[in-house]
N, C-alpha and C positions, 0 to 999 in steps of 0.2 A: 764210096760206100753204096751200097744198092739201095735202092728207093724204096723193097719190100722189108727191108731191115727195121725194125720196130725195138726200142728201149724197153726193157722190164720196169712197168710201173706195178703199184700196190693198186688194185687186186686183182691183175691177171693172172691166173692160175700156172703152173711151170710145169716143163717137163725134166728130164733130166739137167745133171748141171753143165753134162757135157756133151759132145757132137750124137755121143751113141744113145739108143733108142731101145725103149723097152723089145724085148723080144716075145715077147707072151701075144702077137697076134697068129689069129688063123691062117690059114695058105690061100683060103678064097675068100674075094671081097666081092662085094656087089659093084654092081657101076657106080653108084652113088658115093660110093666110099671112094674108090678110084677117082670122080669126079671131085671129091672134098682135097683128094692127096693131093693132085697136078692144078688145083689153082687156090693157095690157102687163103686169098683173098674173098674166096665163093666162102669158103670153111670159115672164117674170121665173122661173116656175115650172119653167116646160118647159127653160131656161137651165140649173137649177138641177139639173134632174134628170140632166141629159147631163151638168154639171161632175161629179154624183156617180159618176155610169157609170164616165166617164174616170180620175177622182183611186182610184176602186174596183181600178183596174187594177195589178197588182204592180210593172209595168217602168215606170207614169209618172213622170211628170219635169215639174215645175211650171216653167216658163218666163213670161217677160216678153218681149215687146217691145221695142224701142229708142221705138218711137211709144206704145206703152201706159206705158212711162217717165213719156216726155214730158205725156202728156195725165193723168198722175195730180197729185196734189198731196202733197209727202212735208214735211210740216213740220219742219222744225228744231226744236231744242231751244238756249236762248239760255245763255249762258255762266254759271259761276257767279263766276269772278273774267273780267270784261274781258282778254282777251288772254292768261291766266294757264291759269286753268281752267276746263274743261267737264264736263259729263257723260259717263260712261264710267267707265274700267276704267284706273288708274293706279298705277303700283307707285311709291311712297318711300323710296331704299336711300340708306344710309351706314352708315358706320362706325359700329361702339357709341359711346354720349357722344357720339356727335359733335355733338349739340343736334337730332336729329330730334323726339321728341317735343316738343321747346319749341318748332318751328317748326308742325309741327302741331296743339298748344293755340292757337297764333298764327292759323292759318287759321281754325280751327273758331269761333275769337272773335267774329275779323271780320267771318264768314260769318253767323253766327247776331246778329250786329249792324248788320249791314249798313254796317260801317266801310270807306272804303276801304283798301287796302292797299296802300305804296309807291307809291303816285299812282294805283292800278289799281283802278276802278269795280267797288264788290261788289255784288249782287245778293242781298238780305235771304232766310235761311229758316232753316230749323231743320236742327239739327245733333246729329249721333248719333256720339260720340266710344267708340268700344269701346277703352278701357285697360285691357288685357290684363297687362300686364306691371307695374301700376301697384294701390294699392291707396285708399280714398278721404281717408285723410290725408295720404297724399306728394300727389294732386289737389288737396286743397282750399288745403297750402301752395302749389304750384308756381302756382296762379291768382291766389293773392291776391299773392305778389309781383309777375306779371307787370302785374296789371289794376285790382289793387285791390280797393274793393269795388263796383265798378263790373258786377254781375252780371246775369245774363237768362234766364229760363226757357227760352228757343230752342237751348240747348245742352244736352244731354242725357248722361249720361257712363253706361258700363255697367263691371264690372270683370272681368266672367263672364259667358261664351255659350258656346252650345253651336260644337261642331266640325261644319266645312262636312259634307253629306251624313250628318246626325244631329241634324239640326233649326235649322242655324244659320238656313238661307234661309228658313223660314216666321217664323223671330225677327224679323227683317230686312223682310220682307212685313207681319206685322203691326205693326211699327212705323211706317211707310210709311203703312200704311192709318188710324193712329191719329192718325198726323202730315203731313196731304198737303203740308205746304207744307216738307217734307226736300227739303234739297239736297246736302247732305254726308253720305256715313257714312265714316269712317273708321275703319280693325280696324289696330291697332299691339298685336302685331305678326300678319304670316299665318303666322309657325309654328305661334302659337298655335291658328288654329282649322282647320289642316289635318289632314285622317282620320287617326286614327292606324294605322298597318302596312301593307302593300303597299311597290311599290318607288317609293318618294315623290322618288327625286328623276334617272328618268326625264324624257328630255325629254315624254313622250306624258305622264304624270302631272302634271310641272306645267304642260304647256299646259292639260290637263284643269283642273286646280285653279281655274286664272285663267278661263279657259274660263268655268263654272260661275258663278263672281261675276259674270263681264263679261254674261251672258245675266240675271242680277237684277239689275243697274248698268240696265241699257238696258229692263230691263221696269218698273220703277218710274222710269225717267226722272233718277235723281239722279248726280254722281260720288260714285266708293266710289275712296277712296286705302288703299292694301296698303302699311303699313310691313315694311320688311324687312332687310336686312343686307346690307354689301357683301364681297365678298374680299379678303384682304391682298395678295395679289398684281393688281401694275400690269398694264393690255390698252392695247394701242393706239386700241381703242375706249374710253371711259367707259366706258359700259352695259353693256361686259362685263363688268363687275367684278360686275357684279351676282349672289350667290350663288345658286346652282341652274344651269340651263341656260338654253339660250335659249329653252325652250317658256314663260315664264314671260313675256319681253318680245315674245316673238311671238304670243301670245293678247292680251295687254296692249293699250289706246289709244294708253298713252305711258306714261313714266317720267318721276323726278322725279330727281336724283343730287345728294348734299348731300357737301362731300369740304371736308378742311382739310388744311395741310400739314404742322401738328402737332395733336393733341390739344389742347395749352395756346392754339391760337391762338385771337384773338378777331376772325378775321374766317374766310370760310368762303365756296365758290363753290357755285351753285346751277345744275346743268345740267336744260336741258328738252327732251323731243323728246316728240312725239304727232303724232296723226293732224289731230287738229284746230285746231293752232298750230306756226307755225315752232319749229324748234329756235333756244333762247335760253339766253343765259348769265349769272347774276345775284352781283354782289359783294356779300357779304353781312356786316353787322360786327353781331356781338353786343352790347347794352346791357348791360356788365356789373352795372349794381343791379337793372333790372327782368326782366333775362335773354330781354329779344326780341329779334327782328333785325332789322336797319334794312338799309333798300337804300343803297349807296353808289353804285353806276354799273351801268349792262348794255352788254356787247360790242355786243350787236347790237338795232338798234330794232327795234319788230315791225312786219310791213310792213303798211300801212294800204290797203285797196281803193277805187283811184279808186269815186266819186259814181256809180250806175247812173240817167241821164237818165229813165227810165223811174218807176223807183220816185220818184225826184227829183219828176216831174211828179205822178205818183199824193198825195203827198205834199203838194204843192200844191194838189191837187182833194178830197182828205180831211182837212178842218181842224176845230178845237175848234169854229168855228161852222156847219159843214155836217160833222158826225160821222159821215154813213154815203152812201153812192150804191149803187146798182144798175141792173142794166138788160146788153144781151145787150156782147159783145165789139164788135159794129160802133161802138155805142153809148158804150164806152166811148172806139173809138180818136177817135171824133170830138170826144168830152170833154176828151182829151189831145191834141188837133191834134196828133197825129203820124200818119207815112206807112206806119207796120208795118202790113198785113194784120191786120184782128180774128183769126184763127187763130193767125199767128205770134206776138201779143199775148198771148190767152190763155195759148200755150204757155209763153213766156217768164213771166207770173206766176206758172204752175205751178211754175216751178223758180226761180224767187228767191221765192216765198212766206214761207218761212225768215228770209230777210232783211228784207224787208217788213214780219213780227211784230218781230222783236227790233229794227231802226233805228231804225222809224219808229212803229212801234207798231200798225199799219194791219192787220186781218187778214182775208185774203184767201179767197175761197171761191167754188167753178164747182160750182153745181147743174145738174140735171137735172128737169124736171117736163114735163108732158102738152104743154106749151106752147111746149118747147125748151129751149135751155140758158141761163143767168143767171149772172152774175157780180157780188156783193156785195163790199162793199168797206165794213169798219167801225171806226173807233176805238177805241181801248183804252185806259186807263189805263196806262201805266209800271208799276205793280204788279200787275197783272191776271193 
């Protein structure tokens, strides 16, 4: 690969999505322009000093495109339960006793086992369970009934952290850094590690609170679930029950709402709303010996996304025995005997690239070198 060959990141500006180049310049250029064409490295430079100029400026204002959108590539992040949950910033309220923490030693199991759950496809990694409220004898009982002795070092339990904005986020970063392959951190409860004094329960404060995780949820890439508390008093909505304000689910991805209609019952409903899953509804009945929860029925199935013919064909031209292709956008539409435009083509990868890694496992990439633009396309492992 040549050395002046540089990856498309988010926010360098594109040009087209394939080798060919606007034609709408003049016949004569200056030297300087001549000079900018034959060394793009001087041109990269000269770029770089006019973004500094600008961004230097007090009153700017970093903007995008609708077309620099399109021509970037914004990779997804793939689930960590199928259909269930993602990464982000997720609150977990119910009542006390209601069995939240035993649903949550439930996830955190799975999750760092890579078991499925309820028929829902887990995705293996390690797990960082903050039991706040918990100390490591009531843990080490409340596991072995659930699980046995069926244990795994991918789960990791703390009893003590520090309070958000007092060291908890660099706790949490270096754990991260020690453990790349976290997918989960969960803190039950967030009383526990919110600042203590000021006026904490402020709608501006707890958006801030959530705020601040949601910005290290999204910067290491993992979900972080906030167990928390619901109100005794009934809303018309769920989610309002949820204690504190609404800056709390309005910073938030989504929420999680665990509710029974007594205390003593043993089954119990599981509401879900986020940004990145329909809102679902889960009947849920406790195993009174091993005290997990089993799924009995959901209101609502989660809706499944027609086949994209595209990716579908990509899919078929990227297999276990031809693992990689390359070559410009024209190149590819002709690989793909379809009638999109190599530009519309390209564009369209850019924005299902996402989907691309996590279906098909296929990962997608529109370089730039001396030579024009390149579109790779390469296999991946399922676990990768």
């Amino acid at each position: 690969m040549d050395s002046r060959e540089t990856k498309r990141t988010v926010p360098v500006p594109s040009v087209g999505a394939d080798e060919e180049q606007p034609i709408s310049k003049t016949t004569t250029q200056s030297i300087a322009e001549e000079t900018a064409e034959n060394n793009p490295q001087e041109e990269s430079l000269e770029e770089m000093l006019r973004d500094m100029r600008r961004m230097s400026d007090p009153a700017y204002l970093h903007t995008v495109s609708m077309n620099d959108l399109y021509q970037n590539v914004y990779l997804s992040r793939p689930p960590i339960i199928d259909g269930l949950l993602y990464p982000g910033t997720y609150l977990f309220a119910g009542a006390p006793k209601v069995g939240k923490s035993f649903l949550m030693a439930q996830l955190a199991y799975h999750v760092s086992m890579g078991l499925p759950l309820w028929g829902y496809p887990v995705h293996k990694g390690t797990v960082l369970y903050l039991a706040l409220e918990d100390d490591h004898r009531r843990l080490q009982g409340r596991l072995y009934r659930m699980f046995g002795t069926e244990g795994t070092d991918n789960l990791l339990f703390a009893v003590y952290a520090k309070q958000l904005g007092v060291g908890l986020e660099e706790q949490l970063k270096k754990f991260v850094r020690e453990h790349p392959d976290t997918k989960l951190i969960i803190i039950d409860t967030l009383q526990k590690i919110r600042e203590a004094g000021g006026d904490k329960y402020s709608y501006a404060n707890d958006y801030e609170v959530v705020g601040k995780l949601k910005r290290l949820a999204d910067d290491c890439g993992v979900c972080l679930l906030l167990v928390h508390h619901t109100r005794k008093q009934q809303a018309d909505d769920k989610f309002d029950m949820i204690s504190g304000t609404n800056g709390l689910l309005g910073a938030a991805d989504g929420a999680f709402l665990l509710q029974k209609e007594k205390r003593t019952d043993g089954s119990a409903i599981l509401d879900v709303a986020g940004r990145d899953q329909q809102d679902q509804r889960f009947y849920l009945t406790k195993d009174r010996e091993r005290l997990t929860w089993t799924l009995e029925r959901t209101e609502a199935e989660t809706w499944t996304e027609p086949p994209d013919p595209v990716l579908e064909a990509i899919a078929a031209l990227v297999t276990v025995e031809k693992p990689s292709w390359g070559g410009t956008a024209t190149e590819l539409a002709a690989a793909l005997q379809t009638d999109m435009k190599p530009n519309a083509l390209a564009m369209r990868l850019n924005v299902r690239a996402g989907k691309l890694l996590t279906d098909y496992h296929i990962r997608y990439e529109n370089s730039r070198s001396h030579a024009g633009r390149n579109i790779s396309l390469t296999l991946e492992s399922p676990q990768a």
